[in-house]
PDB file of N, CA, C and O in Angstrom:
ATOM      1  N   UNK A   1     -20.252  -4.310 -15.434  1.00  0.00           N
ATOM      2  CA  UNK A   1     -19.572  -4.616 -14.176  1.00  0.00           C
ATOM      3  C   UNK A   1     -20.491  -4.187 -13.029  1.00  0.00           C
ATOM      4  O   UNK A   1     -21.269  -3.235 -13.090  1.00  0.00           O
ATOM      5  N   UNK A   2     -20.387  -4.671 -12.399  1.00  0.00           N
ATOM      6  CA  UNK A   2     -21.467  -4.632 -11.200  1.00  0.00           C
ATOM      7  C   UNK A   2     -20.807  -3.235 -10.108  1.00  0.00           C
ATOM      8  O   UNK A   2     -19.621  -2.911 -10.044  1.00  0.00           O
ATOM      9  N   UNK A   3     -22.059  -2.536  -9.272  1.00  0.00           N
ATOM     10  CA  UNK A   3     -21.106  -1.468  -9.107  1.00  0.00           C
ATOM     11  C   UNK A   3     -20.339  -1.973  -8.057  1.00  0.00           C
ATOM     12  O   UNK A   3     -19.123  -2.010  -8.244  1.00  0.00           O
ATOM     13  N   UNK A   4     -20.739  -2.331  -7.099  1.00  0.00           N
ATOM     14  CA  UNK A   4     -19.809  -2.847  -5.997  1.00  0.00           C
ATOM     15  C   UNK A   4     -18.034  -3.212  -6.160  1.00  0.00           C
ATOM     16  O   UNK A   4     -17.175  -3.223  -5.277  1.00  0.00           O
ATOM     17  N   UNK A   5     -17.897  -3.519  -7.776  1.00  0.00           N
ATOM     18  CA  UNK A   5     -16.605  -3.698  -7.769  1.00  0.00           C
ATOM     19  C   UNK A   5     -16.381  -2.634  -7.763  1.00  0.00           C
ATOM     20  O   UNK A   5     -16.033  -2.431  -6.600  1.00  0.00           O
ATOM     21  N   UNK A   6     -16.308  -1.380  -8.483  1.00  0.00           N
ATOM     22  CA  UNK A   6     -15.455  -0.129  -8.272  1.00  0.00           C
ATOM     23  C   UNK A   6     -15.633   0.628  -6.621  1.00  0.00           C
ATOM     24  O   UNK A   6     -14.745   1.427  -6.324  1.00  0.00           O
ATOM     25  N   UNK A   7     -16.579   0.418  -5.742  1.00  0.00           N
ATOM     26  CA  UNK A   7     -16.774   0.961  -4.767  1.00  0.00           C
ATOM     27  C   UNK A   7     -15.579  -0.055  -3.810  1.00  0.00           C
ATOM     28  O   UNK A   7     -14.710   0.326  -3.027  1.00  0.00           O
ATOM     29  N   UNK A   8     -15.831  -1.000  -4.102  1.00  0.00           N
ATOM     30  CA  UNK A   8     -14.902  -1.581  -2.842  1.00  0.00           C
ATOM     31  C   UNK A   8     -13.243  -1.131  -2.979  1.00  0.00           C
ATOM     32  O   UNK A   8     -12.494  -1.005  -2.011  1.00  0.00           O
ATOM     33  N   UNK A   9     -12.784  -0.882  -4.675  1.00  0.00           N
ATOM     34  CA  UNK A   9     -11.688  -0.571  -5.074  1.00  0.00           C
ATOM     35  C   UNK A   9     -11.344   0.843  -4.671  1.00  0.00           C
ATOM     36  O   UNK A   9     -10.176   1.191  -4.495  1.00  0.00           O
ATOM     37  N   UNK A  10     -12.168   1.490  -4.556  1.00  0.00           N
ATOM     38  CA  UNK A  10     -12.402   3.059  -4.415  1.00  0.00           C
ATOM     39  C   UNK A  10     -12.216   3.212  -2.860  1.00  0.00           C
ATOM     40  O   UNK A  10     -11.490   4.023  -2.286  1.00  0.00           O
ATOM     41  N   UNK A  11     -13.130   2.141  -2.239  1.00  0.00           N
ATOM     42  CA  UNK A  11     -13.208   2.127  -0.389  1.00  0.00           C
ATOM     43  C   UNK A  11     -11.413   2.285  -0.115  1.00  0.00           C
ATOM     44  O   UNK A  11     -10.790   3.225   0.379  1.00  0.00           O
ATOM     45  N   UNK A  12     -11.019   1.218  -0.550  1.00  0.00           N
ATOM     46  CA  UNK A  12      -9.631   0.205   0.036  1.00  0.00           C
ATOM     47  C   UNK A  12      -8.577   1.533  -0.356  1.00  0.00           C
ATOM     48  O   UNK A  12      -7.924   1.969   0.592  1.00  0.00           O
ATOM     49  N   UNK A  13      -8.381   2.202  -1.728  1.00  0.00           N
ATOM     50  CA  UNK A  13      -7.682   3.155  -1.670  1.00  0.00           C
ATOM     51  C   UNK A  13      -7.734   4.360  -0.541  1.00  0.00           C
ATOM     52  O   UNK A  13      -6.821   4.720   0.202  1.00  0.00           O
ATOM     53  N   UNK A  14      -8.826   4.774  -0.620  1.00  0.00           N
ATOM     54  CA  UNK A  14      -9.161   5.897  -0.071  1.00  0.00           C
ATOM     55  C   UNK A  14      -8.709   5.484   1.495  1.00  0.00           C
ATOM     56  O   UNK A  14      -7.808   6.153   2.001  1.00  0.00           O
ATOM     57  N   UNK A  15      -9.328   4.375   2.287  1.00  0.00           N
ATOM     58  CA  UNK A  15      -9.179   4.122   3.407  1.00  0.00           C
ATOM     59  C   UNK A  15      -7.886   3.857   3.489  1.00  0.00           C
ATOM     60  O   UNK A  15      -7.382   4.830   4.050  1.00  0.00           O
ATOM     61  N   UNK A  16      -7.023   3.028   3.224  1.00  0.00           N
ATOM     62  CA  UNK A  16      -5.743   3.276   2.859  1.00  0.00           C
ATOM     63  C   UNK A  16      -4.488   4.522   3.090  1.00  0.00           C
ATOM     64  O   UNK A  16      -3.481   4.792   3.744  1.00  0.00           O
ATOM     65  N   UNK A  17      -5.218   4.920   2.234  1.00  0.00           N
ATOM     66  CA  UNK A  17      -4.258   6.445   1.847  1.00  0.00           C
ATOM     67  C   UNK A  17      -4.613   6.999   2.791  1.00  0.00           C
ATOM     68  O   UNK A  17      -3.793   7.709   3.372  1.00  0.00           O
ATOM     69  N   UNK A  18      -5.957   6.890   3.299  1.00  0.00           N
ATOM     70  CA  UNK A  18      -6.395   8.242   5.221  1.00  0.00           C
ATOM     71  C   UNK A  18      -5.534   7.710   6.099  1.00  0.00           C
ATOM     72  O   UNK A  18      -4.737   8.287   6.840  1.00  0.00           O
ATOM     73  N   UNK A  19      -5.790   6.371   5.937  1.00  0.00           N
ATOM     74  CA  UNK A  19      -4.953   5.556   7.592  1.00  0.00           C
ATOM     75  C   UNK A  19      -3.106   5.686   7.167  1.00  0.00           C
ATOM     76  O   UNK A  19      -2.223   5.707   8.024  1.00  0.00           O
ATOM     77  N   UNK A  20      -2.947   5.733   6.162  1.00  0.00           N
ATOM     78  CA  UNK A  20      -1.211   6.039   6.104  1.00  0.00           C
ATOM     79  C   UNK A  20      -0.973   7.340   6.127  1.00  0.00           C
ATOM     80  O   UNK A  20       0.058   7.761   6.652  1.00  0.00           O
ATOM     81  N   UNK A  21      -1.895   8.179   5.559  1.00  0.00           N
ATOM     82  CA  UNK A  21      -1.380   9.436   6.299  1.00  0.00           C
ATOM     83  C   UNK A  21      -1.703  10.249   7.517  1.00  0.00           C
ATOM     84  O   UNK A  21      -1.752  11.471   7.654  1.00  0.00           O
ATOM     85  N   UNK A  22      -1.920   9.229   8.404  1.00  0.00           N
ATOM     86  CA  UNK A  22      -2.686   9.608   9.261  1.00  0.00           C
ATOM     87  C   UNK A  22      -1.351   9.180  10.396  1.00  0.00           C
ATOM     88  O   UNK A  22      -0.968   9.833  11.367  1.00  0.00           O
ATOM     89  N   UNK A  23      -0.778   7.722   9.824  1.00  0.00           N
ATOM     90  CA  UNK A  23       0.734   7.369  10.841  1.00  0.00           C
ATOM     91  C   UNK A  23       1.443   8.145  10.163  1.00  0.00           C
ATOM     92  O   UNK A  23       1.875   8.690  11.178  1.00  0.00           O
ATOM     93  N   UNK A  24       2.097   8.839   9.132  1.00  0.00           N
ATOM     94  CA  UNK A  24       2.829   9.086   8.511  1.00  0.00           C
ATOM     95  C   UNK A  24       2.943  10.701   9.390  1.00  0.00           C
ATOM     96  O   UNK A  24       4.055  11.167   9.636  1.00  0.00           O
ATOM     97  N   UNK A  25       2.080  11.197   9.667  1.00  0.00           N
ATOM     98  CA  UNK A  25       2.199  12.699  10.433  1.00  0.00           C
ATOM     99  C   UNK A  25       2.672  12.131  11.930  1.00  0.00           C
ATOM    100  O   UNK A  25       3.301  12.848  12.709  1.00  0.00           O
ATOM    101  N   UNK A  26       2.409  11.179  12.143  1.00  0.00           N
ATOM    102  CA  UNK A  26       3.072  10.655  13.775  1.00  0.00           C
ATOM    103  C   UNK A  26       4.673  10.990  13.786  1.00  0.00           C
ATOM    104  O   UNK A  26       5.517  10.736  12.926  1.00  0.00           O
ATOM    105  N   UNK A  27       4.794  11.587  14.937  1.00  0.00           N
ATOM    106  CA  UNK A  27       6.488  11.939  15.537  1.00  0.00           C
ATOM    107  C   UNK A  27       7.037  10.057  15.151  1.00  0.00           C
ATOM    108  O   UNK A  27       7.722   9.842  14.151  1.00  0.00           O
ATOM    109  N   UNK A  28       6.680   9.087  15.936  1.00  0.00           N
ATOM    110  CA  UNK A  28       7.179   8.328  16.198  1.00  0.00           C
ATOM    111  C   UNK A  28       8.038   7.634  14.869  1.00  0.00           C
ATOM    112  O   UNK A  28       7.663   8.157  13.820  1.00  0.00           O
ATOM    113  N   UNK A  29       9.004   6.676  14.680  1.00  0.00           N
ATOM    114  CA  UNK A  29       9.762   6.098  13.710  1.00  0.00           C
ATOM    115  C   UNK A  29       8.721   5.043  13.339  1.00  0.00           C
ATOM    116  O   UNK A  29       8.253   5.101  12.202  1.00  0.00           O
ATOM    117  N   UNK A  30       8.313   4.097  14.164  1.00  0.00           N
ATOM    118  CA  UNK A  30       7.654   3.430  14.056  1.00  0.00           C
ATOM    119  C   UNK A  30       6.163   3.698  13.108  1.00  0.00           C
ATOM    120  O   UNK A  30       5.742   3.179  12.074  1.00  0.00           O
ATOM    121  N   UNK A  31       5.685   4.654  13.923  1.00  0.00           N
ATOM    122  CA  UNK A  31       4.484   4.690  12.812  1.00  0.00           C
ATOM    123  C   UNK A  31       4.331   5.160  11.687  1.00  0.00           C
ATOM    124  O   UNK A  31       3.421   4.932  10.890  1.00  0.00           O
ATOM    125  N   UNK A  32       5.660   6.171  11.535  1.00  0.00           N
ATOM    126  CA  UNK A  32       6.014   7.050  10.260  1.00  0.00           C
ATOM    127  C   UNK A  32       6.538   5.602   9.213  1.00  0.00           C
ATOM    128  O   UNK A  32       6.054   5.482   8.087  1.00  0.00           O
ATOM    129  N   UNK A  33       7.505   4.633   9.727  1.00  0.00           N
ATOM    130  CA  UNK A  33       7.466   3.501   8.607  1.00  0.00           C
ATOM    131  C   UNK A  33       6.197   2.746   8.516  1.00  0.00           C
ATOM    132  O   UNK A  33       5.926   2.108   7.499  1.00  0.00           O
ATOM    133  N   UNK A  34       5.472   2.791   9.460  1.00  0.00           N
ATOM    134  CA  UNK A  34       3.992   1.686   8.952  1.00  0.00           C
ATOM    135  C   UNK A  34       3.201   2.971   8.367  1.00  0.00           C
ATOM    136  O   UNK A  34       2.539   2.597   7.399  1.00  0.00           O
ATOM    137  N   UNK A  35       3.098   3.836   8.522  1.00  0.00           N
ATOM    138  CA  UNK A  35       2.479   4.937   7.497  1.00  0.00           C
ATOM    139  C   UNK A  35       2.964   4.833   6.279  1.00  0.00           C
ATOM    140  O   UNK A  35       2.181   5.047   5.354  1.00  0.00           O
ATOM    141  N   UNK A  36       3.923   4.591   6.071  1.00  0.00           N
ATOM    142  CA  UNK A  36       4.661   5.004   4.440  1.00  0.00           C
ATOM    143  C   UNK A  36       4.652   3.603   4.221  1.00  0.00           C
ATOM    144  O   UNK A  36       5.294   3.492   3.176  1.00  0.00           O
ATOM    145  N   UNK A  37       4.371   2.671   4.515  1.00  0.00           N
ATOM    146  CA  UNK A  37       4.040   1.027   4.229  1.00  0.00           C
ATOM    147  C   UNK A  37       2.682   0.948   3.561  1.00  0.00           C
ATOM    148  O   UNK A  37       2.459   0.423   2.471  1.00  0.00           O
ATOM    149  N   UNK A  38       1.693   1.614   4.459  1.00  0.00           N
ATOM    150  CA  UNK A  38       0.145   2.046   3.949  1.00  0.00           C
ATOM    151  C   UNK A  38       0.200   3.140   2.977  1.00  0.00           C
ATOM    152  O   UNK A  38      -0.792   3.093   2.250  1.00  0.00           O
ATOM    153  N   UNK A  39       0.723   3.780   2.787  1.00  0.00           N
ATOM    154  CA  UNK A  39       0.215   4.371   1.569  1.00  0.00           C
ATOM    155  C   UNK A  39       0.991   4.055   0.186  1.00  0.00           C
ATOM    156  O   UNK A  39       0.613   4.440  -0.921  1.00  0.00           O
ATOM    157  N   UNK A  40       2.288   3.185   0.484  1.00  0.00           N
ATOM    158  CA  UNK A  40       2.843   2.634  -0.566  1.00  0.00           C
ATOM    159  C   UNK A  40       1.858   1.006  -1.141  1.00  0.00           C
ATOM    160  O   UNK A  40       2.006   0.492  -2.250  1.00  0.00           O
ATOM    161  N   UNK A  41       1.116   0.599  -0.282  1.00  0.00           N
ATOM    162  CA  UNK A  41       0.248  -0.037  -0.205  1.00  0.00           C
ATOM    163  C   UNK A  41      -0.539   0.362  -1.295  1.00  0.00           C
ATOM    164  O   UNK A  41      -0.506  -0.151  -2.413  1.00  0.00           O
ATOM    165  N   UNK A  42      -1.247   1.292  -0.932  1.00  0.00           N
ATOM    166  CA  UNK A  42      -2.437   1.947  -1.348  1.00  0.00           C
ATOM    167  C   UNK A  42      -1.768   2.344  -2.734  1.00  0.00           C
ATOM    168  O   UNK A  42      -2.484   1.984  -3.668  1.00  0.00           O
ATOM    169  N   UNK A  43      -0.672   2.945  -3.114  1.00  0.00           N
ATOM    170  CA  UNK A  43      -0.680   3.353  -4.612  1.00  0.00           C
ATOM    171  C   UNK A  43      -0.474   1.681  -5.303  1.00  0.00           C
ATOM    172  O   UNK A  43      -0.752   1.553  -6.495  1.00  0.00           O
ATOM    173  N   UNK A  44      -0.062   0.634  -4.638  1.00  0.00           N
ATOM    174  CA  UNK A  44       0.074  -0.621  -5.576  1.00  0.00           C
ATOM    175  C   UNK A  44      -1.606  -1.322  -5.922  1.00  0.00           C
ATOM    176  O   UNK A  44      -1.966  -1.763  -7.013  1.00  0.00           O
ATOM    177  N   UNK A  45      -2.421  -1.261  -4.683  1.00  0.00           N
ATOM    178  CA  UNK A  45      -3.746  -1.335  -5.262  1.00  0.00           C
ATOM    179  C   UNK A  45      -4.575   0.021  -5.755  1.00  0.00           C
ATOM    180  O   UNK A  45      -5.799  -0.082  -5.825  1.00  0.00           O
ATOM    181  N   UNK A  46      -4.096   0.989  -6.017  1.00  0.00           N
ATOM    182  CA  UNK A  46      -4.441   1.962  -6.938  1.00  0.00           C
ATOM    183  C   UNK A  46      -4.310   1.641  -7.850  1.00  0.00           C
ATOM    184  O   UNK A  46      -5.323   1.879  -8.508  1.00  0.00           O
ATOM    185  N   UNK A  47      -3.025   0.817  -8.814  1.00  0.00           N
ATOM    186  CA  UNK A  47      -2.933   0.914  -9.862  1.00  0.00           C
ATOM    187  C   UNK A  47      -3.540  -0.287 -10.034  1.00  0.00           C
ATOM    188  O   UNK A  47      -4.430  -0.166 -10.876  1.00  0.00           O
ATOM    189  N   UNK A  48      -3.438  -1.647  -9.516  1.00  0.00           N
ATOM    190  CA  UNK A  48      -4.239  -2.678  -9.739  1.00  0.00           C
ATOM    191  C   UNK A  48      -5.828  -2.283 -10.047  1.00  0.00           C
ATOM    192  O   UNK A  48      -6.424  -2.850 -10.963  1.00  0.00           O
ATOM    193  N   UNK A  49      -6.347  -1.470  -9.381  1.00  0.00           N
ATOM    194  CA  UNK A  49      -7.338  -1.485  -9.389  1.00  0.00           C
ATOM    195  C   UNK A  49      -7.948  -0.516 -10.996  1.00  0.00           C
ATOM    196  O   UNK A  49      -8.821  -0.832 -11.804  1.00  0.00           O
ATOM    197  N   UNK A  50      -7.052   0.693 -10.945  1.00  0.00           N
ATOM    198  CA  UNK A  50      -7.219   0.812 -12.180  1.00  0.00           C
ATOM    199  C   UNK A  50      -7.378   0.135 -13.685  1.00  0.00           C
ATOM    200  O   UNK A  50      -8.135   0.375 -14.626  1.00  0.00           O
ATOM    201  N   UNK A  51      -6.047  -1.064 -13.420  1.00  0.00           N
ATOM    202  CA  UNK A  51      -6.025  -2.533 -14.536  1.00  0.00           C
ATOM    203  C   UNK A  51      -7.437  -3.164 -14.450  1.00  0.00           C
ATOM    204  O   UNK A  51      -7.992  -3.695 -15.412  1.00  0.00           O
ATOM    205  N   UNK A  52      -8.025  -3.046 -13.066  1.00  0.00           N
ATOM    206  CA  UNK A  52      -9.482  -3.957 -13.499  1.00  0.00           C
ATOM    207  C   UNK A  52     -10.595  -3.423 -13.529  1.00  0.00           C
ATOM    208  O   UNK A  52     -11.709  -3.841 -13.213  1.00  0.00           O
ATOM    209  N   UNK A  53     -10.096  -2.078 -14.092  1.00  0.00           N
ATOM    210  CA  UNK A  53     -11.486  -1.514 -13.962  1.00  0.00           C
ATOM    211  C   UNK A  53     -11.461  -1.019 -15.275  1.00  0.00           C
ATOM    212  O   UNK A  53     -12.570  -0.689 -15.694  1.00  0.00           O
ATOM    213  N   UNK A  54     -10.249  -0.831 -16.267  1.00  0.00           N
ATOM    214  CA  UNK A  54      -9.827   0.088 -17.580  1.00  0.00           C
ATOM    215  C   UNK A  54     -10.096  -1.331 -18.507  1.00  0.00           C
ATOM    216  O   UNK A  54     -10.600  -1.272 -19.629  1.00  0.00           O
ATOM    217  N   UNK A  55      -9.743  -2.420 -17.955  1.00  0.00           N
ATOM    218  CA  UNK A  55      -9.516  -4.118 -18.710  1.00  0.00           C
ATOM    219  C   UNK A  55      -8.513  -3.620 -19.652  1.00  0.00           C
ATOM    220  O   UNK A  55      -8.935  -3.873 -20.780  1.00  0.00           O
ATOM    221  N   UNK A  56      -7.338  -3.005 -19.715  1.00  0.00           N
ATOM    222  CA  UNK A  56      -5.970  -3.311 -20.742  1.00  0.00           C
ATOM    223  C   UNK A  56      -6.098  -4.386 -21.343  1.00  0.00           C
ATOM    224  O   UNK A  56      -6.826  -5.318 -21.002  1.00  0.00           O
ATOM    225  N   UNK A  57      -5.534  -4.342 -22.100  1.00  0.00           N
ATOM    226  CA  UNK A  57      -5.314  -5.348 -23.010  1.00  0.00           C
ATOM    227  C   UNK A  57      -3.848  -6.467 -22.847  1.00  0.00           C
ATOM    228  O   UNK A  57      -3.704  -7.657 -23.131  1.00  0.00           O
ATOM    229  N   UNK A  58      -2.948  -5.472 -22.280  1.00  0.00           N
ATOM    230  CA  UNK A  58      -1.815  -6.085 -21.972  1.00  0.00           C
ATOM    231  C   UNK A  58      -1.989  -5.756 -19.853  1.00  0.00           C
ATOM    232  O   UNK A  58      -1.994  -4.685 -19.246  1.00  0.00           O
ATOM    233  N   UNK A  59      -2.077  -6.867 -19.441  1.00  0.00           N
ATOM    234  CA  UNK A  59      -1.937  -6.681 -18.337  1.00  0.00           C
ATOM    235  C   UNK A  59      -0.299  -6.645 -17.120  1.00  0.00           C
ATOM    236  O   UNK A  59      -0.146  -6.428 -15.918  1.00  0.00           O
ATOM    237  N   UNK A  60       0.410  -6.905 -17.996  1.00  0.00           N
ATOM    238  CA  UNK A  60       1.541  -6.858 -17.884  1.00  0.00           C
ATOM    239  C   UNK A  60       2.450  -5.981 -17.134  1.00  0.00           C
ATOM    240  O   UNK A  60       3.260  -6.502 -16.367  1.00  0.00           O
ATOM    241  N   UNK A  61       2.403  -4.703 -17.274  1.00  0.00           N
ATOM    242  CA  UNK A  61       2.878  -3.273 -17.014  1.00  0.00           C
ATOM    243  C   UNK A  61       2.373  -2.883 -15.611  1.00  0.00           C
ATOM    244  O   UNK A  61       2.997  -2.281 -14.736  1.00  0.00           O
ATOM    245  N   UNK A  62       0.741  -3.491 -15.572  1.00  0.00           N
ATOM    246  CA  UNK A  62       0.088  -3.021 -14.330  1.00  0.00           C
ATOM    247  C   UNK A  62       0.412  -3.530 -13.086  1.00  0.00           C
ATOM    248  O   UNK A  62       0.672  -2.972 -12.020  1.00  0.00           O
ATOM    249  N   UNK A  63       0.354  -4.612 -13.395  1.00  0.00           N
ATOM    250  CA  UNK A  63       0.609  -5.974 -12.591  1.00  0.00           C
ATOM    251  C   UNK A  63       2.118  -5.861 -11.631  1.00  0.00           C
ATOM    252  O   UNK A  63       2.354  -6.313 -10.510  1.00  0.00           O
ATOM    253  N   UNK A  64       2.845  -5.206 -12.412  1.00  0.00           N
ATOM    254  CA  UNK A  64       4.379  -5.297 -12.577  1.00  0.00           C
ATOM    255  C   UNK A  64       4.992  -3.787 -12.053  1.00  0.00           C
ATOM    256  O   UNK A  64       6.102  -3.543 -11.579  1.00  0.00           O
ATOM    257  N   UNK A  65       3.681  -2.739 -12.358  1.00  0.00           N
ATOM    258  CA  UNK A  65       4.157  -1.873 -11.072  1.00  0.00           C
ATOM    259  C   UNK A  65       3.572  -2.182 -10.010  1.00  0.00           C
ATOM    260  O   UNK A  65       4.323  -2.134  -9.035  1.00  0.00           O
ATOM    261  N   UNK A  66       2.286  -2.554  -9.742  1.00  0.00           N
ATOM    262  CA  UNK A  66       1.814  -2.419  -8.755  1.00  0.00           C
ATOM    263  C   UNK A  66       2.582  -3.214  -7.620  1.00  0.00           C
ATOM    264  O   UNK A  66       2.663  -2.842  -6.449  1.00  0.00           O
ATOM    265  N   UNK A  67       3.287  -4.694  -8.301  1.00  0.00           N
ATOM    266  CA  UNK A  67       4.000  -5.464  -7.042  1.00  0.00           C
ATOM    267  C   UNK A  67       5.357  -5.106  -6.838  1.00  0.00           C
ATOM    268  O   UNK A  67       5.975  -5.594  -5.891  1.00  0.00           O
ATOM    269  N   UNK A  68       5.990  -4.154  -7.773  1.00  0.00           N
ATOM    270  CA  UNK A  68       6.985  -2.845  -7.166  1.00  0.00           C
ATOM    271  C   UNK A  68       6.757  -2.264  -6.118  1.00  0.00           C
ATOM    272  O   UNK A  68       7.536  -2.304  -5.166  1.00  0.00           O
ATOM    273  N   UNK A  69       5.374  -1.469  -6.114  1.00  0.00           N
ATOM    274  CA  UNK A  69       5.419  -0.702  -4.525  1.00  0.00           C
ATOM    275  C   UNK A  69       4.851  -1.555  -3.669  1.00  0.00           C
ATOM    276  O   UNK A  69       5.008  -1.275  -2.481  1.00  0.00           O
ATOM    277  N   UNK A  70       3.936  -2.984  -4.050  1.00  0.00           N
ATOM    278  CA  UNK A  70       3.693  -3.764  -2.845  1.00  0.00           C
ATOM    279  C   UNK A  70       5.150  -4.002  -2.120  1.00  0.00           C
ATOM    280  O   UNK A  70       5.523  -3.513  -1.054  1.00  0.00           O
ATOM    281  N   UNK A  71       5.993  -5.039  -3.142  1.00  0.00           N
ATOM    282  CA  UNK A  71       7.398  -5.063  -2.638  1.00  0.00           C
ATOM    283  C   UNK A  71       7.947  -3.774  -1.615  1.00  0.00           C
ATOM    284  O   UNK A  71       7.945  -3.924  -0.393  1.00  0.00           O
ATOM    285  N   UNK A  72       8.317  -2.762  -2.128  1.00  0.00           N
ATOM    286  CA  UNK A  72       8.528  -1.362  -1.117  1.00  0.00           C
ATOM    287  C   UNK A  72       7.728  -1.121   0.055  1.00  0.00           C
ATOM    288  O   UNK A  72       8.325  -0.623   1.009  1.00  0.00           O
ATOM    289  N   UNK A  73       6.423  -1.386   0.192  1.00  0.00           N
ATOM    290  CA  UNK A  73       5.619  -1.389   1.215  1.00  0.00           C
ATOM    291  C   UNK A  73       6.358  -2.698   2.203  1.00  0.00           C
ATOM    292  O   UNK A  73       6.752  -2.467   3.347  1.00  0.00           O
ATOM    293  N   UNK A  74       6.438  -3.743   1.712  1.00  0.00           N
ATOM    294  CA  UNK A  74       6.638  -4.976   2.418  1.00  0.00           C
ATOM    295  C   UNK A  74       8.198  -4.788   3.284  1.00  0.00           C
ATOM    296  O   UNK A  74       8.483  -5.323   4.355  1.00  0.00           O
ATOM    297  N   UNK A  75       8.898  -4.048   2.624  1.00  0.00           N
ATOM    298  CA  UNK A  75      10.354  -3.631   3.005  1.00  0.00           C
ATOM    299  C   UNK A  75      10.156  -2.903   4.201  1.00  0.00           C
ATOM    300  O   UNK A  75      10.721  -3.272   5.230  1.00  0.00           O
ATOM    301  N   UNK A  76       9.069  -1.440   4.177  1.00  0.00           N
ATOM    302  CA  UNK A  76       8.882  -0.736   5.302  1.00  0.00           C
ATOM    303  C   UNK A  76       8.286  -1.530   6.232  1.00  0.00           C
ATOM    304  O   UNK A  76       8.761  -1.348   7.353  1.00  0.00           O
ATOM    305  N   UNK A  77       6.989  -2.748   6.156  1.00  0.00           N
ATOM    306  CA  UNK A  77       6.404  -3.013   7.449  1.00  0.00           C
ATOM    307  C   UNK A  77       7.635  -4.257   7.804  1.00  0.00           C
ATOM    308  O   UNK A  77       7.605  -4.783   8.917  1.00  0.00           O
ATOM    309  N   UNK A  78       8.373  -4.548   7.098  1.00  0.00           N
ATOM    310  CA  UNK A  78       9.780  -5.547   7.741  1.00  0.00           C
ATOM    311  C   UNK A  78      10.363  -4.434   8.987  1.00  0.00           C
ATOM    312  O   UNK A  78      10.669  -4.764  10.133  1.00  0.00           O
ATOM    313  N   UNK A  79      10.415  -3.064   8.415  1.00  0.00           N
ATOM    314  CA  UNK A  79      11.451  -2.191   9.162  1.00  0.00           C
ATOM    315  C   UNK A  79      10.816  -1.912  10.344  1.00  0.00           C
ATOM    316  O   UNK A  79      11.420  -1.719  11.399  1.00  0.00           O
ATOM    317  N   UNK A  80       9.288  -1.875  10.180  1.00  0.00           N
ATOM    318  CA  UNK A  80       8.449  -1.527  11.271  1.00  0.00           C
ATOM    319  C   UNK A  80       8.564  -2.737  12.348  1.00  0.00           C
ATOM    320  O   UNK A  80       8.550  -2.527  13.561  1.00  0.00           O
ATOM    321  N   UNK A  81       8.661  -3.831  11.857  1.00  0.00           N
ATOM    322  CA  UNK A  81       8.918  -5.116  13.227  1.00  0.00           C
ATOM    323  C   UNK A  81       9.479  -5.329  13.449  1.00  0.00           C
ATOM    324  O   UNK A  81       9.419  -6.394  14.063  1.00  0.00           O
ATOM    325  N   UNK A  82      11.247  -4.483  13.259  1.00  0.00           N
ATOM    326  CA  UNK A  82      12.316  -4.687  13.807  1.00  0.00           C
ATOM    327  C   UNK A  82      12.650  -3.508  14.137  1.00  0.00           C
ATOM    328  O   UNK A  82      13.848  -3.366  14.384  1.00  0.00           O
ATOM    329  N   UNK A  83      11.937  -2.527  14.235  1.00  0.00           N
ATOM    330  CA  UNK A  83      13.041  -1.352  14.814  1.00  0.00           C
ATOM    331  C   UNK A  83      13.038  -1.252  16.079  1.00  0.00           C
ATOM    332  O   UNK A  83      13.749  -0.376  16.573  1.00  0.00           O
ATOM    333  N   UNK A  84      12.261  -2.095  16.931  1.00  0.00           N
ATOM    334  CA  UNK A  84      12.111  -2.410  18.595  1.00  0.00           C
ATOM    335  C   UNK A  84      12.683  -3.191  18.808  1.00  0.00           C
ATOM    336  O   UNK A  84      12.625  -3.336  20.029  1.00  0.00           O
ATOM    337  N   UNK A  85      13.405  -4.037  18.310  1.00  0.00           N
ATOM    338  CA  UNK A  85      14.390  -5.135  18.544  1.00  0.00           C
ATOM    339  C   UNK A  85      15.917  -5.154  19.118  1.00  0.00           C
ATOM    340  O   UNK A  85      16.897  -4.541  18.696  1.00  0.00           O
ATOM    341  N   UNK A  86      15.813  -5.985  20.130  1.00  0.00           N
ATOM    342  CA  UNK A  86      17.493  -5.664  20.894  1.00  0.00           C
ATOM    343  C   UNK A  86      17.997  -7.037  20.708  1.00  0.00           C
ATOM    344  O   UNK A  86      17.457  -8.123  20.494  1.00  0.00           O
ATOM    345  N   UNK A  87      19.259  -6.615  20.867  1.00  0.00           N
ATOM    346  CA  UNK A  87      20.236  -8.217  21.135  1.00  0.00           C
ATOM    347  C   UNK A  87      20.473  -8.458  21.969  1.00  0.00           C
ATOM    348  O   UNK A  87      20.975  -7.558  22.642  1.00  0.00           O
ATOM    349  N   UNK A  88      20.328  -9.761  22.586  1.00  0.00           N
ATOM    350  CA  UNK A  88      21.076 -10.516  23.992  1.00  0.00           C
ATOM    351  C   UNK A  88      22.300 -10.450  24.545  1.00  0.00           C
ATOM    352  O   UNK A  88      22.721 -10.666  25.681  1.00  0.00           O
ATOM    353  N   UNK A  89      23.076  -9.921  22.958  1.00  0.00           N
ATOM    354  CA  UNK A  89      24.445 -10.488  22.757  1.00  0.00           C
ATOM    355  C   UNK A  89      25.403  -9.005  23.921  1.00  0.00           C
ATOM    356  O   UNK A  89      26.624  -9.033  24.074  1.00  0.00           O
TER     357      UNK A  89
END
C-alpha cells in the first residue's frame, strides 16, 4: 500500500478530532453541537479507515458502524442549522 494512504487517513482523523474538540470546549450551543458533529465524524472515519487499512475479510461490521456515527454526526450538524431559527408565525 502506498504510504500516502495511511497518512491522509491518519491526517483527516487527527485534524478532525483537534477541530471538534476545539468547538466542543466553546460556551456557545452552537459550536458545542458542530463540535460533537466533528468528532462523531472523526470516530466514523476512524473506523473506516481502520477497515482499509486492516483489509477484513468481512467488511460488513465496519462499514455499518462507521455510518452509525456518520448518521449521529449528521443529526448534530441538522441541530447546528436550526438552532438560530425563528418563526414568522
Amino acid at each position: 500500500m502506498n504510504l500516502l494512504v495511511p497518512l491522509f487517513f491518519l491526517h483527516n482523523v487527527l485534524a478532525t478530532a483537534y477541530l471538534g474538540s476545539k468547538f466542543v470546549s466553546q460556551n456557545d450551543k452552537v459550536f458545542k453541537s458542530f463540535g460533537i458533529a466533528l468528532l462523531l465524524d472523526c470516530v466514523a472515519f476512524a473506523i473506516w479507515s481502520f477497515a482499509v487499512l486492516t483489509k477484513p475479510a468481512d467488511l460488513t461490521m465496519y462499514v455499518t458502524l462507521g455510518v452509525v456515527f456518520f448518521i449521529a454526526a449528521l443529526v448534530f450538524l441538522l441541530n447546528t442549522g436550526v438552532q438560530n431559527l425563528r418563526s414568522d408565525s
